[in-house]
C-alpha positions as CSV (number, residue, x, y, z in Angstrom):
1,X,89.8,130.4,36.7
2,X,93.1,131.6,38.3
3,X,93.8,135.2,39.2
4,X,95.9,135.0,36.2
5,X,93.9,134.2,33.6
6,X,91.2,137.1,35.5
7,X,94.1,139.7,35.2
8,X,93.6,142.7,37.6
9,X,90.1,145.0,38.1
10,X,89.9,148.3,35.8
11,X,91.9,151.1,38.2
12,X,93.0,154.4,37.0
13,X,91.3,154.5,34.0
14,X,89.2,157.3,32.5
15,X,87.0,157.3,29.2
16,X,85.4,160.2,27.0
17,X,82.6,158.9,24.7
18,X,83.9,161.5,21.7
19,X,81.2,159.9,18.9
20,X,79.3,156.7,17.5
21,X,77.9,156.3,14.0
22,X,74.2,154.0,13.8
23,X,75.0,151.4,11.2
24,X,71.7,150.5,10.5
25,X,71.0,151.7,7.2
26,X,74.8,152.4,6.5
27,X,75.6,148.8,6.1
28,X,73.5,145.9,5.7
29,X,73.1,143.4,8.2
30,X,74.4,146.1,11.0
31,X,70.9,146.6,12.5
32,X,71.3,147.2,16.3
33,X,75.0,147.9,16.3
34,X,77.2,151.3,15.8
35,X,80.6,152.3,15.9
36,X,82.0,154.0,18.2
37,X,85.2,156.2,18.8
38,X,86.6,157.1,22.8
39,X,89.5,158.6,24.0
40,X,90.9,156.0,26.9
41,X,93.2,157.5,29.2
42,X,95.1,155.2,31.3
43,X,96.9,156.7,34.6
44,X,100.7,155.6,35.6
45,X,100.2,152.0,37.2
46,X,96.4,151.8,35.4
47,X,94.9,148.9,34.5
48,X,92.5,148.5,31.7
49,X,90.9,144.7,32.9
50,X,90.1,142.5,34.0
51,X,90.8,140.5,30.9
52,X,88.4,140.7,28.4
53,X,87.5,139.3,24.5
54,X,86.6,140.9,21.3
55,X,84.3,138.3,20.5
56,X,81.4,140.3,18.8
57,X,83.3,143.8,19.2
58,X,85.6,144.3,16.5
59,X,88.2,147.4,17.0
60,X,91.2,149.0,16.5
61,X,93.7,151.3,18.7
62,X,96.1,154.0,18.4
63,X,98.2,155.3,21.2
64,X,98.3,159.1,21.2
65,X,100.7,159.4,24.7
66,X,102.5,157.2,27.0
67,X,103.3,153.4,26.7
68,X,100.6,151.0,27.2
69,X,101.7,146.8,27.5
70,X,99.1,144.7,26.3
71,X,98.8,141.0,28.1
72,X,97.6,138.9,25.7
73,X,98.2,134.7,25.1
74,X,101.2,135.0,27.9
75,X,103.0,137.5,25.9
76,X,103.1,141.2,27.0
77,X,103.8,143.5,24.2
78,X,105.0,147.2,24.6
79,X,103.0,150.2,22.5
80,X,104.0,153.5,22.3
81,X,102.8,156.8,20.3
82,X,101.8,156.0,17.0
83,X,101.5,152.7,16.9
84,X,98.5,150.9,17.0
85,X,96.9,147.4,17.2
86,X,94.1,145.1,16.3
87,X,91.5,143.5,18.5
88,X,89.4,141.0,16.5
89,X,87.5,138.0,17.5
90,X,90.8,136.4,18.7
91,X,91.9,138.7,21.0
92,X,91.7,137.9,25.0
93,X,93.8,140.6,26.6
94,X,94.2,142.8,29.2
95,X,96.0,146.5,29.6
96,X,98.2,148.0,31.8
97,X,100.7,151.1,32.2
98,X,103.7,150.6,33.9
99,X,105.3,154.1,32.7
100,X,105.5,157.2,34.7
101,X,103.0,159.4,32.3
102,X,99.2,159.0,31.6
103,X,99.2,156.9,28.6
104,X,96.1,157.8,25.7
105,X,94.6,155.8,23.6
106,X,92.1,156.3,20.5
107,X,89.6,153.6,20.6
108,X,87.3,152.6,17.3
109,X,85.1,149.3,17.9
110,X,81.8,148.1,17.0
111,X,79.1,147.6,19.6
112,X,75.9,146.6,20.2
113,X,73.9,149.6,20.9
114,X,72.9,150.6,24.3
């Protein structure tokens, strides 16, 4: 695997666990997973890597501050406050801020618990 298709190591990155739900008993078939909300706060020239999958860990994110470029299938797309994206079994990415303020980002998935 090239460099490239590694994408860069996790720098400048900082993440508050703010709560998870159990879904066992919530929703059938969830046994042994929960979802889970953090606050992801990515420092001018951070890197959110190295590229990673959603395989198995369904989410959703909403930027709060900042612009944050996602790196995903070649293409790098720009996302600024209030705007969010999916990240579904598809998605091989990687994230980066290339602006000059901390960028934030809301963070709902669905994880195997610990």
């Amino acid at each position: 695997m090239s460099s490239e298709q590694v994408g860069p190591q996790t720098k400048g990155v900082t993440i508050e666990f703010l709560t998870t739900v159990d879904l066992a008993g919530e929703i059938e078939g969830m046994e042994g997973r929960q979802l889970r909300m953090r606050m992801v706060t990515i420092d001018p020239g951070g890197v959110f890597g190295p590229i990673h999958d959603h395989k198995g860990r369904p989410g959703t994110v909403y930027v709060l501050q900042g612009t944050i470029t996602d790196h995903r299938n070649g293409v790098d797309t720009e996302y600024g406050p209030g705007v969010g994206w999916p990240e579904d079994r598809h998605t091989t990415h990687w994230l980066e801020n290339k602006g000059a303020v901390p960028a934030i980002e809301i963070s709902v998935d669905i994880v195997r618990n610990p």
